[in-house]
Residue, then its C-alpha position, 0 to 999 in steps of 0.5 A: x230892428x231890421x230882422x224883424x222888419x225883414x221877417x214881417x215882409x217876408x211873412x206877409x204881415x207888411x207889404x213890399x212897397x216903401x220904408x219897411x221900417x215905418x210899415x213895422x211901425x204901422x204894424x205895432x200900431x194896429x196890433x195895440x202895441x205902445x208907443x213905448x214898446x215901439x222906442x223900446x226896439x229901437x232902442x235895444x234892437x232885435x238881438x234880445x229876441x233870438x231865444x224867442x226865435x230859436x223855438x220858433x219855426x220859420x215862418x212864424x218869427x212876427x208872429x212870436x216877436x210881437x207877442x214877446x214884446x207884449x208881454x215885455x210891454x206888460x212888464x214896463x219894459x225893463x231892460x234886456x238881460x242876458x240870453x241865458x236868463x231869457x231863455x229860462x223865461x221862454x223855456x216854459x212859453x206856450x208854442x202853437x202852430x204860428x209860433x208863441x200863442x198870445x197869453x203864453x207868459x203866465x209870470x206876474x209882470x212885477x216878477x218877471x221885471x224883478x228877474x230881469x233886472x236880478x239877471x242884469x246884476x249878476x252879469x260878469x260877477x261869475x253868479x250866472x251858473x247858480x243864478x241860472x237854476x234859480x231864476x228857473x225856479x223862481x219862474x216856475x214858482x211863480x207861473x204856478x202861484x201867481x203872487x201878488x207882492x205887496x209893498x214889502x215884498x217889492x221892496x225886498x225883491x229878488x230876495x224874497x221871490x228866491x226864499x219863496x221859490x225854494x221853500x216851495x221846492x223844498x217842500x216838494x222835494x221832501x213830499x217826493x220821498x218816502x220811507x224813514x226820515x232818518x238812518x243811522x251812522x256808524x261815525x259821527x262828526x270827524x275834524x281833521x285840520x281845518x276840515x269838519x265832516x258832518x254825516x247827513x243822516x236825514x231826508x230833510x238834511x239830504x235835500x237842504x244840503x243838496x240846494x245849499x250845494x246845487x246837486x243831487x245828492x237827495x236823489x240818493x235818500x232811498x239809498x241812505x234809507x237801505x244803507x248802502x250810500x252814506x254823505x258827509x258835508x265838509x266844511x271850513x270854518x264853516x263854510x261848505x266846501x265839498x260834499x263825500x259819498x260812501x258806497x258800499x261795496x257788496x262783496x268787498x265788504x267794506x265801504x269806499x269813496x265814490x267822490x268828493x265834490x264842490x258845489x255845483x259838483x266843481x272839483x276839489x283840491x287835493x287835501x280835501x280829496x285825501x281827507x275823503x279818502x281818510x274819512x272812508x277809512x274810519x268809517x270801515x273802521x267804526x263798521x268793524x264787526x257790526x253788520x252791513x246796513x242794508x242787511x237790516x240795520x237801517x232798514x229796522x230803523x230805531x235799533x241802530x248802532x246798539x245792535 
């Protein structure tokens, strides 16, 4: 606890005379601070405290520690995760001109434990990088919604919390687009080997697919809408595996492979690229003598391919 005893003193909120550690403690104890909050630096030290600090000016590190550490006392002191999920708690924290503002954490104490201790779970299991976006949107879901949980709900904890969050998400996401819900596909589902793809002709399909995937591919909807994009999911025995895009090419007239994809966009091994490319054939194939979508055909959605 010595950088933030250090801090304290240097920031005029102890004096400079006597044991700088027991003049924190005086501190805590007049700025309302449990004894338990108190045990809990102590206990952990001050390493869990840099992402607060990393947004702090200087000057002001007391100020924002001991508001962080109130709202951890809130919490019922769970345990520190790791700096990563720490700094998707602060990153929508309230900053003033003295560093955190008092009330900044407008996360129900339950959920914030609840993700802290999901967090520490996930620690050397290689789940951080899909963790990391939805602890993000479990956070921001709840700062907004502020749920209480029952007993149920406690129980089921983390997995509750993620169904909620993304279900929210979800629904903004398919508020966001507009225009037709649907567009037609020159080729339907194609298997070759152990690989499946399954043409996503759907705003709601582009934004399920793109969570299950974690990228971006439902940004590409007006696109699908105007024809000129077209994805594929690819999968193995059932389990996604790579994510196609088609683009159109104006004065090639005919359709490419822009990319293949994993999830997260990882890259993919060869045989999947091969595929792609083979599947980007076909659909030129199927488009032989029919005219291009974005010259009317899906923009006058309903005739499709019977025009």
């Amino acid at each position: 606890m010595l950088p933030l005893a250090f801090a304290a003193l240097d920031e005029g909120w102890i004096l400079p005379c006597g044991d700088a550690v027991k003049e924190l403690h005086l501190l805590f104890r007049g700025e309302g601070l449990a004894p338990a909050t108190w045990r809990y630096l102590a206990r952990h030290g001050c390493r869990f405290l840099r992402p607060c600090w990393a947004r702090t000016e200087r000057g002001h590190c007391t100020r924002s520690a001991l508001e962080f550490l109130r709202e951890i006392e809130r919490a019922g002191h769970p345990a520190p995760p790791p700096a990563w999920a720490l700094r998707a708690w602060v990153g929508h924290a309230s900053y003033g001109r003295k560093g955190l503002v008092a009330g900044w954490n407008s996360v129900p104490p339950e959920v914030v434990r609840i993700c802290f201790l999901q967090a520490r779970r996930a620690r050397g299991t290689g789940a951080e990088r899909f963790l990391g976006e939805d602890l993000r949107l479990v956070l921001s879901w709840a700062a907004r919604e502020s749920p209480r949980l029952d007993k149920l709900q406690r129980r089921s904890g983390w997995a509750w919390l993620l169904r909620q969050a993304l279900a929210a998400e979800r629904r903004r996401m398919l508020l966001q687009v507009g225009g037709p819900r649907a567009w037609p596909f020159a080729l339907g589902e194609v298997v070759s080997g152990e690989y499946r793809a399954t043409p996503v002709d759907s705003v709601e399909g582009l934004v399920d697919e793109g969570m299950a995937f974690h990228n971006c591919i439902a940004d590409y909807a007006g696109k699908c809408q105007q024809g000129w994009v077209r994805i594929f999911v690819v999968r193995v025995g059932g389990r996604r595996v790579g994510v196609v895009r088609l683009d159109h090419h104006l004065f090639a007239e005919g359709w490419g492979l822009r990319n293949v994809l994993g999830i997260a966009n990882a890259p993919v091994e060869k045989a999947l690229r091969a595929f792609a490319s083979d599947l980007a054939e076909r659909y030129n194939e199927a488009m032989a003598g029919m005219p291009h979508e974005g010259e009317g055909w899906s923009l006058r959605f309903g005739e499709g391919l019977e025009r």
